[in-house]
N, C-alpha and C positions, 0 to 999 in steps of 0.2 A: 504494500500500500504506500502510495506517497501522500506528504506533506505541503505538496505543492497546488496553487490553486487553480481550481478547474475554470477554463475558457472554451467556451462554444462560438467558434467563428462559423461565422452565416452564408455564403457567399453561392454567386451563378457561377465567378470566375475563378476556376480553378483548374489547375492540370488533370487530364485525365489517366496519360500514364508517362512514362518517363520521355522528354524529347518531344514534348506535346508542341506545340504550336500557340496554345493560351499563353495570354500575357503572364510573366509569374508574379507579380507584386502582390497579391494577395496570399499565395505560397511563401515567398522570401517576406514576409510581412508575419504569416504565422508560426514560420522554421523557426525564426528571432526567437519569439516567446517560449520553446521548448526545454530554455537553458531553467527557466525558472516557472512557467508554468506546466501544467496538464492541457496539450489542445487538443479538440475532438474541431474538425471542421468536417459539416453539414453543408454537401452542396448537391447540386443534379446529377441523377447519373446519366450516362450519356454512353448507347450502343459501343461494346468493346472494352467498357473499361470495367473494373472488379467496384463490386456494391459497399465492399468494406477490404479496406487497408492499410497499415502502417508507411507512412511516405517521410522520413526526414525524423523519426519520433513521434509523429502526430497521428495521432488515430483519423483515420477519411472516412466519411460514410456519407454516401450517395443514394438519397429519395429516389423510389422511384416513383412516377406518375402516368407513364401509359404505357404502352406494348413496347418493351425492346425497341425494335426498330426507328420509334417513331419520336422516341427521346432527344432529338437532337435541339430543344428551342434553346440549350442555354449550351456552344458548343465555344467552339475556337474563334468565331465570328460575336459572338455575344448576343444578348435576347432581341434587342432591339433590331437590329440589321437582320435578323434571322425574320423576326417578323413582316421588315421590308420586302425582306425576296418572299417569301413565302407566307400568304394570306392564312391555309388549311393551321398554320402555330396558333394564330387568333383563338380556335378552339380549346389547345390544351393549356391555356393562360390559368383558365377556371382549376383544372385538374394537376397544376402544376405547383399553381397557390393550396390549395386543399393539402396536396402529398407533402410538401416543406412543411405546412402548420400542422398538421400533425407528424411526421418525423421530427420538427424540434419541440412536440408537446412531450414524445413519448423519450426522445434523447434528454430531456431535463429533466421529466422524472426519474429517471433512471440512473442520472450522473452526479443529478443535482449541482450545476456550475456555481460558479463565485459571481461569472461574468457572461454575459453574451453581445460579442462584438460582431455586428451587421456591415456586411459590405454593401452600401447602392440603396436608396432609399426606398425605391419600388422595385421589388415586392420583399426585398431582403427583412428592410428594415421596418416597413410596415409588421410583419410576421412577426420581429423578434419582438415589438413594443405591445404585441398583442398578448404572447405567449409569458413576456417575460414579465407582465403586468399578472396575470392570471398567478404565477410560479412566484411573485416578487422578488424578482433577480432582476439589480441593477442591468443595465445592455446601454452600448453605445452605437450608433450609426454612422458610418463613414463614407460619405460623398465622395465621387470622384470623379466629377464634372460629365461623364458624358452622360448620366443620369440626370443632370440639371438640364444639360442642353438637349435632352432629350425629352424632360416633360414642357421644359418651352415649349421647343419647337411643336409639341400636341397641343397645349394649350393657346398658342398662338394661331388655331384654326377656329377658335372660336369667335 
């Protein structure tokens, strides 16, 4: 058992396997933490990759929310762009939100963190302030612009 405190990072963007093509700042952002915390990062799983893994020290565990195949909305491209090219992701927005809130309802009960750090304010961070209100576990949210410029650029159709 360790003494060290447990972090649940939230995140779409994460590497799937080694050599991946994802940006890694959320990976080299959670490695950091391993020297002195417990991290479990919570991200999508995505066709090809293993559902649970140790990567760096860090426990991975990848939600799933539809069929294999069709898991690609949160990939190397990221949610948003994924949704540009391809209208049919619109669909599993709903089922993708659903699978995260509950995979981080049932990962806090289970580990009970100190902390839950959210990458991306939609839908990361939404999710973590829901669950982590419900769990009363402090969580932070972490912006990282193209989230900003990306619900402008929606909200700016109105």
């Amino acid at each position: 058992m360790t003494d060290k405190d447990k972090v649940i990072v939230l995140t779409s963007t994460f590497p799937r396997w080694p050599k991946d093509t994802t940006p890694p700042f959320v990976y080299e952002l959670s490695r950091r933490l391993v020297s002195s915390h417990e991290v479990t990062v919570l991200t999508p799983h995505y066709p090809g990759a293993l559902t649970e893994e140790i990567m760096a020290g860090m426990t991975i565990r990848r939600f799933r929310y539809f069929f294999s195949p069709f898991e690609k909305l949160a990939g190397a491209q990221g949610m948003l762009p994924t949704l540009q090219h391809n209208k049919f992701y619109y669909l599993l927005v709903p089922l993708f939100m659903f699978g995260q809130m509950l995979s981080l309802f049932f990962l806090c009960k289970k580990i009970r963190p100190h902390v839950i750090h959210a990458h991306w304010l939609i839908p990361q961070g939404l999710c973590a302030a829901l669950v982590a209100g419900f769990f009363r576990i402090p969580f932070v949210v972490t912006a990282h612009g193209a989230d900003i410029f990306g619900l402008r650029s929606y909200f700016s159709k109105f």
